[in-house]
C-alpha positions as a Markdown table, in Angstrom:
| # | Residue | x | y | z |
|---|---|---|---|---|
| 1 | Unk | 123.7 | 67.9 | 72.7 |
| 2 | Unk | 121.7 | 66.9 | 75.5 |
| 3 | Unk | 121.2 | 70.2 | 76.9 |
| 4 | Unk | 120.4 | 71.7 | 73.5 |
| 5 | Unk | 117.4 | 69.5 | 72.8 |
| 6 | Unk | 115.9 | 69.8 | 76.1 |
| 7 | Unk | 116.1 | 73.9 | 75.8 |
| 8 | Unk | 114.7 | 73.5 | 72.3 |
| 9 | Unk | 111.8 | 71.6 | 73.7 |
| 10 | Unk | 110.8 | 73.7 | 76.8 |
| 11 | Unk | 110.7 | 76.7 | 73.7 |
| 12 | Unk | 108.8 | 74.8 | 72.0 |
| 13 | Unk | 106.1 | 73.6 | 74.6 |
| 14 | Unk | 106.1 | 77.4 | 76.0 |
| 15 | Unk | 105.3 | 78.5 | 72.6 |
| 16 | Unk | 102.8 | 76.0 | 71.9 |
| 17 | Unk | 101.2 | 76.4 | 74.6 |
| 18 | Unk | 101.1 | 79.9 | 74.4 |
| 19 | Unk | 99.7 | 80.0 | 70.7 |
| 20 | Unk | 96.7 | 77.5 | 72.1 |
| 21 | Unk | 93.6 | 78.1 | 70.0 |
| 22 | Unk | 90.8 | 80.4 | 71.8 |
| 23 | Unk | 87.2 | 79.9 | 71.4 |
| 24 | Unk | 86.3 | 83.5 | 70.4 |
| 25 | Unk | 82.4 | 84.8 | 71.8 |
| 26 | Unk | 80.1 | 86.2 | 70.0 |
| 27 | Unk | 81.1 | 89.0 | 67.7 |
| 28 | Unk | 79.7 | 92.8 | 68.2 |
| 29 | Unk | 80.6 | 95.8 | 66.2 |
| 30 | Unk | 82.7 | 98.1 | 68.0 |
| 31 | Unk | 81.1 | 101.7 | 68.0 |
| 32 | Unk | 83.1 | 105.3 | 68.2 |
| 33 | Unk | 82.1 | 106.8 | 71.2 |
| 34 | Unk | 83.6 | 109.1 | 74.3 |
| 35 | Unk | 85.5 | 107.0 | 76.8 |
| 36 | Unk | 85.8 | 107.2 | 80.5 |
| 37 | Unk | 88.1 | 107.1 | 82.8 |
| 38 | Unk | 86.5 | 103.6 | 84.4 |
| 39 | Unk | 87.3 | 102.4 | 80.2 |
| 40 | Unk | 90.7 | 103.7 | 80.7 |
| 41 | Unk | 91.5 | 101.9 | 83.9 |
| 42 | Unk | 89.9 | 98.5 | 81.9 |
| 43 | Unk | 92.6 | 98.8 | 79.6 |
| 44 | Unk | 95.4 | 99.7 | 81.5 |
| 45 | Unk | 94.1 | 96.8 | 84.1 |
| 46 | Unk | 94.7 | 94.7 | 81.2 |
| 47 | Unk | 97.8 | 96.0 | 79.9 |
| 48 | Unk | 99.2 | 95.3 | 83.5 |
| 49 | Unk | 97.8 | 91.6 | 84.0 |
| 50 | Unk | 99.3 | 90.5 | 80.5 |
| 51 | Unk | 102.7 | 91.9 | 80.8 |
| 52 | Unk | 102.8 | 90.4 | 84.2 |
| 53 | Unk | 102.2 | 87.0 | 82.5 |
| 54 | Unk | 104.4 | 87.6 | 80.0 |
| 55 | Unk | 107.0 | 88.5 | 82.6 |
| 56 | Unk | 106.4 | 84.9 | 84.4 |
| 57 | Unk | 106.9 | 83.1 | 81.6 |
| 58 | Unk | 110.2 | 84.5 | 80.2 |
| 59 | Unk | 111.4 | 84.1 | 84.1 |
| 60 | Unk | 110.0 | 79.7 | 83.8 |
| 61 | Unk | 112.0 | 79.4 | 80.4 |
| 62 | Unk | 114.8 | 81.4 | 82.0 |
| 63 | Unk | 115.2 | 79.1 | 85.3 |
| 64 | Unk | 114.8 | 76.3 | 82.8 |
| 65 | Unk | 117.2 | 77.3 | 80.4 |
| 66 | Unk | 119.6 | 77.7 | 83.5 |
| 67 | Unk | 118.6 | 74.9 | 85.6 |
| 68 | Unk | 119.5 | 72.0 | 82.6 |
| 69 | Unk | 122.8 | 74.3 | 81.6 |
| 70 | Unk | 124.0 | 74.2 | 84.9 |
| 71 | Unk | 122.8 | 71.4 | 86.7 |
| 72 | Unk | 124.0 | 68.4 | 84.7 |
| 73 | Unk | 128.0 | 70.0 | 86.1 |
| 74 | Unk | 127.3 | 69.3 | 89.4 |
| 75 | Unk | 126.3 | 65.0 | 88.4 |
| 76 | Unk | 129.7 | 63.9 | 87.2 |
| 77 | Unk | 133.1 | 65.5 | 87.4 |
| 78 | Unk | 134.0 | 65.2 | 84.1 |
| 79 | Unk | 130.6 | 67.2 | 82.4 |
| 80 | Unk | 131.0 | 70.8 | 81.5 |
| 81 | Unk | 128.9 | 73.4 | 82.3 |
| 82 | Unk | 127.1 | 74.8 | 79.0 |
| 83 | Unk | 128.0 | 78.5 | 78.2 |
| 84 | Unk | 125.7 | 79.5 | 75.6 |
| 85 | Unk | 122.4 | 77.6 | 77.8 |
| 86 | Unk | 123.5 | 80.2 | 81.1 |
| 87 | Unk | 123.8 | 82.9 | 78.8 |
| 88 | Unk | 120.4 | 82.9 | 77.3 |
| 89 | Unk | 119.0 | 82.0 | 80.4 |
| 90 | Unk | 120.7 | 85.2 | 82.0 |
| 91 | Unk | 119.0 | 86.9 | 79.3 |
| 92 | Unk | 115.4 | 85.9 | 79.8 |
| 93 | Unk | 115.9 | 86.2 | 83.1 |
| 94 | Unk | 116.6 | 89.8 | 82.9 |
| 95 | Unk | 113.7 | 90.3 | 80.5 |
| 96 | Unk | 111.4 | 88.5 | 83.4 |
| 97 | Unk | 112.4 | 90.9 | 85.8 |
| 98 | Unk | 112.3 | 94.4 | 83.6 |
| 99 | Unk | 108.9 | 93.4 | 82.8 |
| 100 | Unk | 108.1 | 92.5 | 86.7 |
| 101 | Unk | 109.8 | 95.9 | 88.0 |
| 102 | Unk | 107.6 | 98.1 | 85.0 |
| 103 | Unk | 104.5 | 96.3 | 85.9 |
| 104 | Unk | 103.9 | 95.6 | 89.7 |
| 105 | Unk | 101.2 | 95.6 | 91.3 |
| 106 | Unk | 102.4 | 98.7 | 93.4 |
| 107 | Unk | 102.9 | 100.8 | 90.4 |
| 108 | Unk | 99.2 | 99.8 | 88.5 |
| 109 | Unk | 98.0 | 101.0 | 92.1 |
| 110 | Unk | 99.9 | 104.1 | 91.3 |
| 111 | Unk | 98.7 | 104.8 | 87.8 |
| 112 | Unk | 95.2 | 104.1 | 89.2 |
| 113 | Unk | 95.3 | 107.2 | 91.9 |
| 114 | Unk | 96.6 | 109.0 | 89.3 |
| 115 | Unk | 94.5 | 108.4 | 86.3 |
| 116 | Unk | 91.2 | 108.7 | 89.0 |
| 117 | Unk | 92.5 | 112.4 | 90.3 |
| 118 | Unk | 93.3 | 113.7 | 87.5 |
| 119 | Unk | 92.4 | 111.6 | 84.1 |
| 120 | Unk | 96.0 | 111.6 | 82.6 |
| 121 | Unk | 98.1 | 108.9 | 82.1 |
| 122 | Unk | 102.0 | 108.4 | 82.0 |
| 123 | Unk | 103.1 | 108.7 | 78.6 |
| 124 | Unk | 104.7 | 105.3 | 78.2 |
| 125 | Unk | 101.6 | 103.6 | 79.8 |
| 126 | Unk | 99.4 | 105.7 | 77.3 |
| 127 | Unk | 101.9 | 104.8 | 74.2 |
| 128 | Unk | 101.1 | 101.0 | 74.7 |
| 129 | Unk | 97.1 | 101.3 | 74.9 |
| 130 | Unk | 96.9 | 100.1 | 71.3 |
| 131 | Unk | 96.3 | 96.9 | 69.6 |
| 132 | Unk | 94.3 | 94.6 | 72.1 |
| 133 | Unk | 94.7 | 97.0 | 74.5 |
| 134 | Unk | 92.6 | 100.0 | 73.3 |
| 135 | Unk | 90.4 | 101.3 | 75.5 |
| 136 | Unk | 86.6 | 100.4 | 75.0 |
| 137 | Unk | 83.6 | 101.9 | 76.3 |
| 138 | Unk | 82.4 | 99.7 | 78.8 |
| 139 | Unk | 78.5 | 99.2 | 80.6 |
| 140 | Unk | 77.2 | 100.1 | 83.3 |
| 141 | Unk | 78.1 | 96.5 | 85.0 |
| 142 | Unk | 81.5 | 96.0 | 83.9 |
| 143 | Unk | 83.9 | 96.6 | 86.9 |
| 144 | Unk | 85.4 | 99.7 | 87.7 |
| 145 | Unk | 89.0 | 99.6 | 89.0 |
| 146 | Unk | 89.2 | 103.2 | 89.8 |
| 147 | Unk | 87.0 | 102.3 | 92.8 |
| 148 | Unk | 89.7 | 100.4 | 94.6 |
| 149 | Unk | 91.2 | 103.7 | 94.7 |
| 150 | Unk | 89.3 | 105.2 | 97.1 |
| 151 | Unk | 89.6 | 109.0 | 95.3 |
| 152 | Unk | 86.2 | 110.9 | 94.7 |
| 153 | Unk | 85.3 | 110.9 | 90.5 |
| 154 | Unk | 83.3 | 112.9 | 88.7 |
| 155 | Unk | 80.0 | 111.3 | 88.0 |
| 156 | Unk | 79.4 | 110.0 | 84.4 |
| 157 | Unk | 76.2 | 110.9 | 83.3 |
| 158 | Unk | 77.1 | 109.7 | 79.9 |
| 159 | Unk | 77.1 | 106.7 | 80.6 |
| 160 | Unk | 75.2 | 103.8 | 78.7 |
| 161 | Unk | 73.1 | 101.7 | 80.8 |
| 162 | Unk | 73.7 | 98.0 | 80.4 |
| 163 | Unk | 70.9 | 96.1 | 78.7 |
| 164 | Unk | 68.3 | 94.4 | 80.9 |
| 165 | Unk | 69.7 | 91.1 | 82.9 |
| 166 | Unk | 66.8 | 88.7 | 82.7 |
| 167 | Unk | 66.7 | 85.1 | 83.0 |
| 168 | Unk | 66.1 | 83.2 | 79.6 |
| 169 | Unk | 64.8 | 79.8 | 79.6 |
| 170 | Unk | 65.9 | 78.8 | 76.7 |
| 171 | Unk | 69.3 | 80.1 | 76.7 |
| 172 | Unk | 69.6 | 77.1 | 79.2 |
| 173 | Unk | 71.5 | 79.4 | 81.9 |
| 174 | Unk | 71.2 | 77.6 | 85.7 |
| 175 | Unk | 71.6 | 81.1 | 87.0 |
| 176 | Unk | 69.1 | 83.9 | 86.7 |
| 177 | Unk | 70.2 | 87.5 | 85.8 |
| 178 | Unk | 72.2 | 86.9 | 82.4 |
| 179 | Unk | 71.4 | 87.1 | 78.8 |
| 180 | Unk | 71.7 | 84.6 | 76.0 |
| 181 | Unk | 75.2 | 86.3 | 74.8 |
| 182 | Unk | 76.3 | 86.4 | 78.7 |
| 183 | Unk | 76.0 | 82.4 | 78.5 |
| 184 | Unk | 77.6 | 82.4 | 75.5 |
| 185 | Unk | 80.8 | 83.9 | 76.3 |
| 186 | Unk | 80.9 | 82.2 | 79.4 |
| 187 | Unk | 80.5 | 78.7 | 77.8 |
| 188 | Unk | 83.3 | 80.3 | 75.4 |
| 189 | Unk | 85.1 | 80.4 | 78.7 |
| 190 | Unk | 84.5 | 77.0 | 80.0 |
| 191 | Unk | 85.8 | 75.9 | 76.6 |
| 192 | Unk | 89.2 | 77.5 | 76.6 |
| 193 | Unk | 89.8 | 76.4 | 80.5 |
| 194 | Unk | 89.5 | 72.8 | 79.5 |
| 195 | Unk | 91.6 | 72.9 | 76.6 |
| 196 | Unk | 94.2 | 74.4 | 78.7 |
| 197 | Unk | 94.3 | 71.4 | 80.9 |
| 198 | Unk | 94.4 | 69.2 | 78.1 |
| 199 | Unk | 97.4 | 70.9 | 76.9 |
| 200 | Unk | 99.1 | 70.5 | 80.3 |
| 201 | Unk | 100.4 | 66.4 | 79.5 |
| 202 | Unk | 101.8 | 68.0 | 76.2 |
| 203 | Unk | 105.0 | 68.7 | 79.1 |
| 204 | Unk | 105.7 | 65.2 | 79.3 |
| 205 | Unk | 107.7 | 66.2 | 75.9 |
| 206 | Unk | 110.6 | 67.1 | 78.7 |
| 207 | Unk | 111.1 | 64.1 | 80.4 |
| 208 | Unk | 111.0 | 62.4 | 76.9 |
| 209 | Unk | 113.7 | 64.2 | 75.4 |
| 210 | Unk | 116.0 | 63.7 | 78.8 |
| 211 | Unk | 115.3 | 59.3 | 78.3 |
| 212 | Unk | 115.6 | 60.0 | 74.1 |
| 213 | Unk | 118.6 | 62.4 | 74.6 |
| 214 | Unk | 120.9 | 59.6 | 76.9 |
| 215 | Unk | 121.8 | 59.6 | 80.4 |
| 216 | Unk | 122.1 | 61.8 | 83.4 |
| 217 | Unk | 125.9 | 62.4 | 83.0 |
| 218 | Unk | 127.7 | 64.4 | 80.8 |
| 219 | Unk | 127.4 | 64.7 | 77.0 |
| 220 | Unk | 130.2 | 63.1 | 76.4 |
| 221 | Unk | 132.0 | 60.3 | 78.5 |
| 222 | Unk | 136.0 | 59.1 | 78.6 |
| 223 | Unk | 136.9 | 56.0 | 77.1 |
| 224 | Unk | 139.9 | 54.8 | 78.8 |
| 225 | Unk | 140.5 | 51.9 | 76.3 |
| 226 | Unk | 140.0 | 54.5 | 72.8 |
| 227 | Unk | 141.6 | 57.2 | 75.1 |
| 228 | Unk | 138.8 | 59.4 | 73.2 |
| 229 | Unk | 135.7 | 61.4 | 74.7 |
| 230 | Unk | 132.4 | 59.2 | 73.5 |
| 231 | Unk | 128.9 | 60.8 | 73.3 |
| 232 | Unk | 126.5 | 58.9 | 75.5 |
| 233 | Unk | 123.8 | 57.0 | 73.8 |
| 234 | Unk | 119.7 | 56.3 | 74.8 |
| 235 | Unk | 119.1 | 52.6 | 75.6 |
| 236 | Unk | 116.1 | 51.2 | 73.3 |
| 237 | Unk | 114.0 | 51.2 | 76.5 |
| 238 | Unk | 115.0 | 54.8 | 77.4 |
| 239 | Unk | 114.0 | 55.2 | 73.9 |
| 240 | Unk | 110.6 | 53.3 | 74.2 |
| 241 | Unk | 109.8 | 55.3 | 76.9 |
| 242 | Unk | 110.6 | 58.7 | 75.4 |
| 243 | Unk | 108.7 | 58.2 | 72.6 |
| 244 | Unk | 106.1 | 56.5 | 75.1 |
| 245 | Unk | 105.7 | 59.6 | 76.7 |
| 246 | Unk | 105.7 | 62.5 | 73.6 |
| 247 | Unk | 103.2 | 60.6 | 72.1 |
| 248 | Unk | 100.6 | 59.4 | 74.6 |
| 249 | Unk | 101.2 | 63.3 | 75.8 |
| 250 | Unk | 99.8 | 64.9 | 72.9 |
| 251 | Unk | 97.3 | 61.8 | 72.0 |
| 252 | Unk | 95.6 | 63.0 | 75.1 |
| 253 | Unk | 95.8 | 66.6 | 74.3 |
| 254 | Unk | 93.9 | 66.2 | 71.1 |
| 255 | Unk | 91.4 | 63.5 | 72.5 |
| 256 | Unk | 90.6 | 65.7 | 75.6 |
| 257 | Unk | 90.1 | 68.7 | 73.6 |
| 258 | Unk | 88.4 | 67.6 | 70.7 |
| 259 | Unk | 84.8 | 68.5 | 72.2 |
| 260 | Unk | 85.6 | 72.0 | 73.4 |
| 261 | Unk | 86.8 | 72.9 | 69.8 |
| 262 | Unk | 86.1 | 76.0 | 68.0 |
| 263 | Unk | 83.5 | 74.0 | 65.4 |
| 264 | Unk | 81.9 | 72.3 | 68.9 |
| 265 | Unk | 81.8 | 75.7 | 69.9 |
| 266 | Unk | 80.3 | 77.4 | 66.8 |
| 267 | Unk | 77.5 | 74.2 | 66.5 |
| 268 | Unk | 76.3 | 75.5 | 70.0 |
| 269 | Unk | 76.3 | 79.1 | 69.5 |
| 270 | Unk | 73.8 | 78.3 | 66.0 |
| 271 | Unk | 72.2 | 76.1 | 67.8 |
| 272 | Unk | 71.4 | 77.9 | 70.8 |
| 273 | Unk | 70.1 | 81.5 | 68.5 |
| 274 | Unk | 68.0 | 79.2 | 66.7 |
| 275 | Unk | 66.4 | 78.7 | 69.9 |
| 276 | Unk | 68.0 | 74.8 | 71.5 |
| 277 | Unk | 68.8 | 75.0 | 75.0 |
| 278 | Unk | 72.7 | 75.1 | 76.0 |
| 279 | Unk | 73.3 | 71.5 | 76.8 |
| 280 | Unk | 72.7 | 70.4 | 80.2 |
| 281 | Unk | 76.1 | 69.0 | 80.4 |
| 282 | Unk | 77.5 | 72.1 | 79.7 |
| 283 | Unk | 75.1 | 74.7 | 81.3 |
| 284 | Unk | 75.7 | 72.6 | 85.0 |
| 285 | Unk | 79.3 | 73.5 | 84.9 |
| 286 | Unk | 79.0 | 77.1 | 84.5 |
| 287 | Unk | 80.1 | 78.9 | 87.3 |
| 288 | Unk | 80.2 | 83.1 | 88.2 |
| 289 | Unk | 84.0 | 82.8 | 86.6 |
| 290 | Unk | 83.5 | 81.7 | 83.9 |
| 291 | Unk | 81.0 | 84.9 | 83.0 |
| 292 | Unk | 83.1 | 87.3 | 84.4 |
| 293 | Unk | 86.3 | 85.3 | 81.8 |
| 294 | Unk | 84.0 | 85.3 | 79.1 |
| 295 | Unk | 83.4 | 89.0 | 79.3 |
| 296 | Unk | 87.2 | 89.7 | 79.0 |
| 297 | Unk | 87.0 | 87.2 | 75.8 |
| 298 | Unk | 84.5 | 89.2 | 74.5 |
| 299 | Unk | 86.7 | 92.9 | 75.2 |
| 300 | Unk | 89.9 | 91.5 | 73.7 |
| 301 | Unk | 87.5 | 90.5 | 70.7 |
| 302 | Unk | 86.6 | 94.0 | 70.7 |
| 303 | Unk | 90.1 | 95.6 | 70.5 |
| 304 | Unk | 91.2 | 92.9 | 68.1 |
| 305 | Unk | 88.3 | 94.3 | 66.1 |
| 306 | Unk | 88.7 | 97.9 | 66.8 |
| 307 | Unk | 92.5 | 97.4 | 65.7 |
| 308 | Unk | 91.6 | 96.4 | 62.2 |
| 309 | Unk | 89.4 | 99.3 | 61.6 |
| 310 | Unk | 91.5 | 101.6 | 62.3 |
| 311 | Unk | 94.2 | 100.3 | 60.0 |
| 312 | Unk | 91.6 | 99.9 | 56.9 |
């Protein structure tokens, strides 16, 4: 029963975490025009980078889902190791590493060299550029991986020049050279990186369920005096401190977050177009990352968008 709850719980913490709310930048209307091959390399960049992720954290639930079926056996030599926990370990394992192999680095590179000599793509790569991964037309400052490639491309003369990078005073920006939206996004940015380190205590849920769920040793214990196999039971202060721990975990979650939330963020974003500075407190922790991350919030936005027209 033991092992049960505590794979239970690490799915549930992975898929919390994983469905975290995401402060969304300002929205622009997508617009039907030609793409380039430096828009296709964004996408498939993208495409790569997530499924990598993805492929991490189906290998973490994996080893978890392993580790607590397997490793309670080896504490007492009466506890059992737990079939079905090894066998959907196994599994997610395997999907971790079919999603590492498809998407390495090495092959991206590959795909690159390719897609810069020649403009095509594989056909499976080209099948899954869809959803929040269609390609988008880019500006002229947005980063082009084809260049890491090192193979001559045809110039694009087609291409739309990004508009002006001035410094505005009043968008409350520390650094000079971005625009009102840039600062924006990237305070859209700053937002989501703190609530994902408020969401970090929400894993003291794990230890909680091992105090809540009984002791160390197996599930169920001999009783020479019944001559009958007894399930372990949680002490009231394993209890206390279980309970201790799941709550005070996501107390601090909610309290920690509660100013980077998506109505803070929407009372700074009308603020600031009516013309308020971006607070102080807020513009003095923006760093180069955290424009360069709010640009990607601002393309996914785009391809969530782009997605929904094309299926009106």
């Amino acid at each position: 029963m033991r092992k049960r709850v505590l794979l239970l719980v690490g799915a549930l913490c992975a898929s919390t975490i994983s469905r975290a709310q995401t402060t969304q930048p300002l929205p622009v209307a997508p617009t039907e025009i030609t793409l380039t091959r430096a828009d296709t390399a964004r996408a498939v960049h993208e495409l790569f980078k997530s499924r990598r992720g993805g492929a991490a954290a189906w290998l973490g639930l994996g080893i978890a889902s392993l580790a607590a079926s397997i490793l309670p056996a080896q504490q007492s030599t009466s506890a059992g190791v737990w079939t079905p926990g090894v066998v959907a370990g196994t599994a997610f394992v395997g999907i971790g590493l079919n999603k590492s192999i498809g998407f390495w680095w090495s092959k991206e590179r590959m795909i690159m060299r390719d897609l810069a000599a020649t403009g095509h793509l594989p056909p499976n790569i080209r099948r899954r550029l869809k959803g929040e991964f269609v390609p988008l037309r880019g500006m002229a400052s947005d980063v082009n991986p084809l260049l890491a490639t090192g193979v001559p491309m045809p110039v694009d003369t087609t291409k739309s020049t990004a508009p002006a990078k001035i410094s505005i005073p009043f968008a409350g920006v520390a650094t000079s050279g971005y625009t009102l939206a840039d600062s924006l996004d990237a305070v859209a940015a700053l937002f989501a990186g703190k609530r994902l380190v408020g969401q970090l205590p929400v894993l003291a849920i794990l230890p909680a369920a091992r105090l809540l769920s009984g002791s160390s040793e197996a599930d169920r214990q001999y009783n020479i005096n019944t001559g009958q196999y007894e399930e372990n039971k949680p002490s009231a202060g394993a209890v206390i401190a279980g309970l201790g721990l799941a709550i005070g975990g996501v107390t601090y979650m909610f309290v920690h977050n509660a100013p980077y939330s998506n109505a803070k963020y929407a009372e700074l974003v009308a603020a600031s177009q009516a013309g308020a500075p971006i607070p102080a407190k807020w513009r003095a922790q923006l760093k180069p990352k955290h424009f360069g991350q709010g640009r990607e919030l601002r393309n996914k936005m785009l391809r969530r968008e782009a997605r929904k027209n094309r299926n009106k």
